[in-house]
C-alpha positions as CSV (number, residue, x, y, z in Angstrom):
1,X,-11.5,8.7,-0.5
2,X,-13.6,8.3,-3.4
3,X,-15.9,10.1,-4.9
4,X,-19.2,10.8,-3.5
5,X,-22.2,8.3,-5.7
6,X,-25.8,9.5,-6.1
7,X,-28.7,7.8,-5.6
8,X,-29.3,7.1,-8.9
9,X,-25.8,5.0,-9.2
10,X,-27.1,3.1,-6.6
11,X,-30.2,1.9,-8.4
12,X,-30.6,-2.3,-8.2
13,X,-30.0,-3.7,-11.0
14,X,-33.2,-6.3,-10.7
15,X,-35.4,-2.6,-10.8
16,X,-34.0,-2.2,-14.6
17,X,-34.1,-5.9,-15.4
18,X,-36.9,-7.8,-13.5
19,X,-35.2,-10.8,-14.8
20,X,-32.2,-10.8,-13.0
21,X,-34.4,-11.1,-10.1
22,X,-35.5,-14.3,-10.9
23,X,-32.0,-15.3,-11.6
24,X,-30.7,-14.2,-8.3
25,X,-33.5,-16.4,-6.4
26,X,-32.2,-19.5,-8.8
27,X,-28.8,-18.8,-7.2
28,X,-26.6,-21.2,-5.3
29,X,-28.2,-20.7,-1.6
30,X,-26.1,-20.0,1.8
31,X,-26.2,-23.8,2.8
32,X,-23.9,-24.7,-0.9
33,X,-21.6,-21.5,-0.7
34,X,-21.0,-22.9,3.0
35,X,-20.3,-26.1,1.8
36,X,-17.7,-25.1,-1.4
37,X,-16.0,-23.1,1.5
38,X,-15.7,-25.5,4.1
39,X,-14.9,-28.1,1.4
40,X,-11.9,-25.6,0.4
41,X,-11.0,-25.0,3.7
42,X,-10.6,-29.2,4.2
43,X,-8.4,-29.0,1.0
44,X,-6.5,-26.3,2.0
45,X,-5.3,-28.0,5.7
46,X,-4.7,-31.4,3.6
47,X,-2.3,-29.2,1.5
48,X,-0.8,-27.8,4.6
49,X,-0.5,-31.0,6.1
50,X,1.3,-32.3,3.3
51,X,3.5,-29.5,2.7
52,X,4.4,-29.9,6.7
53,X,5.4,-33.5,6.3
54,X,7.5,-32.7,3.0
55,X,9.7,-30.0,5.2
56,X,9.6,-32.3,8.1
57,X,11.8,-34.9,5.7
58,X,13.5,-32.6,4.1
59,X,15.0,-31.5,7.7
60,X,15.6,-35.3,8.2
61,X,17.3,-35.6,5.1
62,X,19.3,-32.5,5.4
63,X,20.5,-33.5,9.1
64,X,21.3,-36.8,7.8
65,X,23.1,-35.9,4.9
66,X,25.4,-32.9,6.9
């Protein structure tokens, strides 16, 4: 599909720059990036939840009113 990249496109960046390496370990960890994601996962069924309830009286109110 696209076209083929040599090894030397593949280099790591922290090889070039030793420090981004010590900026990658200073990085948010799997624990907090598990957390923002189940945190936006909560959110998003709360929205969901909401939305439901708001079509859920809009089909009372549209029964009612017909």
């Amino acid at each position: 599909m696209g076209k083929a990249t040599r090894k030397k496109d593949i280099t790591p960046l922290a090889d070039e720059d030793p420090s981004m390496e010590e900026n990658a370990q200073q990085g948010p960890t799997l624990r907090d990036v598990i957390q923002v994601i189940t945190a936006t996962m909560e959110a998003v069924e709360t929205k969901i939840d909401t939305l439901g309830a708001d079509l859920s009286n809009l089909r009372d109110d549209h029964y009612r009113l017909a």
